[in-house]
C-alpha positions in Angstrom: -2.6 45.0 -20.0 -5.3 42.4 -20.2 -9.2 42.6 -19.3 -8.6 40.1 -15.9 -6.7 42.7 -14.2 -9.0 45.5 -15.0 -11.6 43.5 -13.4 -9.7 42.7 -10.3 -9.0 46.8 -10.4 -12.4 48.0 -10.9 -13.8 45.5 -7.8 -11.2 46.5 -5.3 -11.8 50.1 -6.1 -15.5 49.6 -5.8 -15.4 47.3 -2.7 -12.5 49.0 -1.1 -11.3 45.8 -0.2 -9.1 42.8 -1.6 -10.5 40.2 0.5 -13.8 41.3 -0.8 -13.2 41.7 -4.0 -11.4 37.9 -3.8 -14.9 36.8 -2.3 -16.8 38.3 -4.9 -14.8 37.2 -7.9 -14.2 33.9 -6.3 -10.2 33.7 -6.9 -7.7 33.9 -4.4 -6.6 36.8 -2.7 -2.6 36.6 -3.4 -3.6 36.2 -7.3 -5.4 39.6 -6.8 -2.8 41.2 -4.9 -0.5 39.9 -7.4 -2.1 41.2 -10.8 -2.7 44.6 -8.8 0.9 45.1 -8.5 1.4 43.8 -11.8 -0.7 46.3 -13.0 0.8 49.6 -10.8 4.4 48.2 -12.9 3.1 47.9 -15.8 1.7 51.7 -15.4 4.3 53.1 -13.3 2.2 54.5 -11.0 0.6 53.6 -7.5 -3.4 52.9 -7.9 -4.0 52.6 -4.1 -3.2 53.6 -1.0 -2.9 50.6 1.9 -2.3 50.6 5.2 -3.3 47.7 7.9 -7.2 48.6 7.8 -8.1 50.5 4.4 -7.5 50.6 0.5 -7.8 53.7 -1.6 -7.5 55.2 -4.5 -4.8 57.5 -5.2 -6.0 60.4 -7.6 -4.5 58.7 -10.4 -6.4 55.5 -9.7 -9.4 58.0 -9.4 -9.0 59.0 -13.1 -8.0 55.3 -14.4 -11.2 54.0 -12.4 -13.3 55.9 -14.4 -11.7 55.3 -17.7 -11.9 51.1 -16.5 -15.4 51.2 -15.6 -16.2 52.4 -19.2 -13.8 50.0 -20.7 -15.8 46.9 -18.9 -19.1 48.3 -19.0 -18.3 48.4 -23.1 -16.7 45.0 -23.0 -20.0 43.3 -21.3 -22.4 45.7 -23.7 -20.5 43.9 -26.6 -20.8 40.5 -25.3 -24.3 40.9 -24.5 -24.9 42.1 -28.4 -22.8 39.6 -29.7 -25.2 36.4 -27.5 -28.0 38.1 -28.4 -26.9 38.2 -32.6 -26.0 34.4 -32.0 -29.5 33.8 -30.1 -31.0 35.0 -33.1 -29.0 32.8 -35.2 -29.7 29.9 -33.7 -33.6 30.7 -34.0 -33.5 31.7 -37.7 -34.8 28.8 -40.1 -34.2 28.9 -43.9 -36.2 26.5 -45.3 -36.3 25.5 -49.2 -39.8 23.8 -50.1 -41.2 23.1 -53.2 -44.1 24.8 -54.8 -46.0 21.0 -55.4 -45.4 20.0 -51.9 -45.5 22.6 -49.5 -48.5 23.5 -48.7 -49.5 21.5 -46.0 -45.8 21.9 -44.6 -46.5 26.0 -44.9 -49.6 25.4 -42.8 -48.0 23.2 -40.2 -45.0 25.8 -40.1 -47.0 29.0 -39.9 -49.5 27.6 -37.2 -48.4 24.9 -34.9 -44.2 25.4 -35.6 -44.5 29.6 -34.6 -46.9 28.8 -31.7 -44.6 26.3 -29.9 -41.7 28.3 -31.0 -42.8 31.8 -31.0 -38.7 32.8 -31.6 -38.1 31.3 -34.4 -37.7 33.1 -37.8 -38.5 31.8 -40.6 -37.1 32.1 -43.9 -38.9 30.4 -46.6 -37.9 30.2 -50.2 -40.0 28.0 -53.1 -38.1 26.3 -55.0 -37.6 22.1 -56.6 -35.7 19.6 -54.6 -32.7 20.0 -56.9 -32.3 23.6 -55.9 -32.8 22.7 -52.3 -29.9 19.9 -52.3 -27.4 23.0 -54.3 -28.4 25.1 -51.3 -27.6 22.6 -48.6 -24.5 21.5 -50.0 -23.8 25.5 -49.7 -25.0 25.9 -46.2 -27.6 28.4 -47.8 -31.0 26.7 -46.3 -31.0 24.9 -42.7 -33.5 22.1 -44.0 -34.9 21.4 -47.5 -38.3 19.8 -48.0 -38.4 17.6 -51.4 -38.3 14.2 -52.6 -35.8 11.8 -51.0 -34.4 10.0 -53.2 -31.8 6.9 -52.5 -28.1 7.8 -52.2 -28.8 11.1 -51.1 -25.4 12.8 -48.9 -27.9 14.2 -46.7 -29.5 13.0 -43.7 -33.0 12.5 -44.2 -36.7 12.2 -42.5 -39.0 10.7 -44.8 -42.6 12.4 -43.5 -44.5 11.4 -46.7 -45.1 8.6 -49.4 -47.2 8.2 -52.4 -47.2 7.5 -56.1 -46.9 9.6 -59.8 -50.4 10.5 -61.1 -51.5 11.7 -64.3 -53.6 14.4 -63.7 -56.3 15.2 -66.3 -59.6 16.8 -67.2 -62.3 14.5 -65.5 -64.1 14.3 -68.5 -61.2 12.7 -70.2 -61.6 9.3 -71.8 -58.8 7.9 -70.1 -59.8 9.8 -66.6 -61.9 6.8 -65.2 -59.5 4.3 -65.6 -57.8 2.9 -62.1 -54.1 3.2 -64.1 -52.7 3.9 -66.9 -49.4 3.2 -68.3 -47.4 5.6 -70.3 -47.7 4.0 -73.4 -51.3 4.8 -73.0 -50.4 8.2 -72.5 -47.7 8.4 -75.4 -50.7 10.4 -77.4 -51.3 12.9 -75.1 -50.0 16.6 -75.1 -48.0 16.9 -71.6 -47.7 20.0 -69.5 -44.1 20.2 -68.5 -43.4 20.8 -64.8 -40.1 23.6 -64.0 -36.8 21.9 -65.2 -35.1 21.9 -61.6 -38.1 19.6 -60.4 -38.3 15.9 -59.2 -41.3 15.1 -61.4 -40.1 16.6 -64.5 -36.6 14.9 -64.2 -38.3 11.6 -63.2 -40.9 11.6 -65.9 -38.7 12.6 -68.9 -36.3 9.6 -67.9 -39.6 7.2 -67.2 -40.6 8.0 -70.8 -36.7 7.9 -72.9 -36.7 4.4 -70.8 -39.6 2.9 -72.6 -38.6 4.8 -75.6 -41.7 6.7 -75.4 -41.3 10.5 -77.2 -43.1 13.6 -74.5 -45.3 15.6 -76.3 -44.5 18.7 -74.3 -46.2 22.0 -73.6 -44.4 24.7 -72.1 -45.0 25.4 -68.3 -47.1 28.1 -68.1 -45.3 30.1 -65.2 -47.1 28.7 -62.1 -48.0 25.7 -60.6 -51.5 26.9 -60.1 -51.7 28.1 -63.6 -50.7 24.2 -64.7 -53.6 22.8 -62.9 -56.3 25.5 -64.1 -54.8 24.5 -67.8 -55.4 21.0 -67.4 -58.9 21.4 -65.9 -59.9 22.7 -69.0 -59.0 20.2 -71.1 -56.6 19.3 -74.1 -53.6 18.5 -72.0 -52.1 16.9 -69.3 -49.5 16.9 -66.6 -48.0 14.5 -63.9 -48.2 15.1 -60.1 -47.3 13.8 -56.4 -50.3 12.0 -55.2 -53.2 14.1 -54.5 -50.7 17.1 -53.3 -52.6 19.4 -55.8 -55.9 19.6 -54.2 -54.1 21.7 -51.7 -53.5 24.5 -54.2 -56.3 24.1 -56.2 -60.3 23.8 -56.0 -61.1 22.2 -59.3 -63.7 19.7 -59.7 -63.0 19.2 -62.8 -59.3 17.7 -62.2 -58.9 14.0 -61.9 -55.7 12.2 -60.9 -54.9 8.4 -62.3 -51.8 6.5 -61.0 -49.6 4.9 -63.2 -49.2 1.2 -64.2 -46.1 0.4 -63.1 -46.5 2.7 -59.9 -43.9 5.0 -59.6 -43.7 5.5 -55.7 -41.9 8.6 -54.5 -41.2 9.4 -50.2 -40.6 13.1 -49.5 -39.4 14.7 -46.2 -36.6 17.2 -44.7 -33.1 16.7 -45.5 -30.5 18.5 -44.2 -26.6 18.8 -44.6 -25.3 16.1 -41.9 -21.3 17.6 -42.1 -22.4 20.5 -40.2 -24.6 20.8 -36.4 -28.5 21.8 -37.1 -28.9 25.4 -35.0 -32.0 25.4 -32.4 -34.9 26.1 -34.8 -33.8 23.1 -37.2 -34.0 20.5 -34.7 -36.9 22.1 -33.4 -38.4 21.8 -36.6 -37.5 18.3 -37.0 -38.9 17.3 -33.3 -42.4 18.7 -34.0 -43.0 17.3 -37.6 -41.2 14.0 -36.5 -43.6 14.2 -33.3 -46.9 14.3 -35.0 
């Protein structure tokens, strides 16, 4: 017994007709007729009465009518549940950004992303661009925001570009110069950025390639912590352009690029073996838009 010829079932019954029912359901009449007594065989029992002008139930197609029109009303209550759980998929964003970049991202997400796409839900975690590629690989986040570097298996949309600064005290000896090479620096007690992050991972091999030895400070826990620490003096620590200023109001910070520049781009990435769901490529529009 299959769903199609409950259907046909429950609409003769209801319309009392088989050329209406055919109408209404848009499939031939014979195929009706046809599953109809199909069904009455299968169930060894007669569901309607016919003669030239009318089609009626019999009291057993009284009882199974009832029993039917729960069975489809379920069916399409299920189906309905089941769009709507899928809807919801398609309009949930997890998104990995990290703590030295996001930011302005968070801003743009929480104020013109939700008011052009008042559906979407998002699901924000803060965490390095290493973490964010583990995650994609995984399918765990949609879209990671972090620093895109060459030969990445993602595909990418670069959104930002800028260079390594040393970020110091302003009242630093070294904080007026216009760049400073790490040899310069090789004296001064550095602030070490998380483990999993671009910057510390790019500045601990910048330094073993010029045979240069870190003098290295243990991260004080946050990001924002870092920066107070540095404004006060005694200490440095390296950052994306001028990204800070966005978490902290210090005047007393100062941030000199280095000589060579070390240029960095950073933008979404996402994992190109599998289809982006609604709110991704939603997200990627608008940023790629403005």
């Amino acid at each position: 017994m299959d769903l199609r010829k409950l259907e046909y079932f429950e609409a003769v019954a209801r319309l009392s007709s088989f050329t209406k029912a055919s109408k209404e359901l848009n499939v031939a009449q014979p195929s009706i007729t046809n599953a109809i007594k199909n069904l009455e065989k299968e169930l060894q029992i007669d569901l309607f009465m016919r003669d030239k002008r009318n089609v009626t139930l019999t009291p057993e197609g009284e009882i199974f009518l009832k029993r039917v029109s729960k069975i489809l009303k379920d069916c399409q209550a299920a189906a309905d549940e089941i769009k709507d759980l899928a809807e919801k998929k398609q309009w949930q964003l997890r998104l990995g950004i990290p703590p030295t970049l996001g930011a302005e991202i968070l801003q743009k997400l929480y104020c013109d992303y939700i008011q052009e796409y008042p559906k979407a839900i998002l699901s924000i975690m803060e965490i390095g661009s290493s973490e964010s590629r583990e995650r994609l690989e995984k399918r765990e986040i949609d879209l990671g925001y972090m620093v895109l570097e060459p030969g990445l298996p993602f595909g990418m949309m670069t959104l930002d570009s800028g260079e390594v600064m040393a970020l110091m005290n302003c009242g630093h000896p070294l904080s007026g110069r216009d760049r400073l090479s790490l040899m310069e620096l090789k004296d001064e007690t550095v602030i070490n950025q998380p483990p999993f992050s671009y910057i510390q991972r790019r500045m601990v091999k910048e330094y073993g390639r010029q045979g240069i030895e870190m003098k290295c400070m243990t991260a004080p826990g946050s990001i924002i912590s870092t920066y107070n620490l540095v404004a006060h003096g005694g200490c440095i620590t390296y950052v994306l352009g001028n990204h800070y200023k966005h978490l902290v109001k210090e005047e007393r910070l100062m941030a000199v690029p280095l000589n060579p520049p070390i240029c960095y781009e950073a933008g979404f990435a996402w994992n190109k073996e599998y289809p982006l769901n609604k709110a991704a490529k939603a997200c990627i529009n608008l940023f790629g838009s403005q």
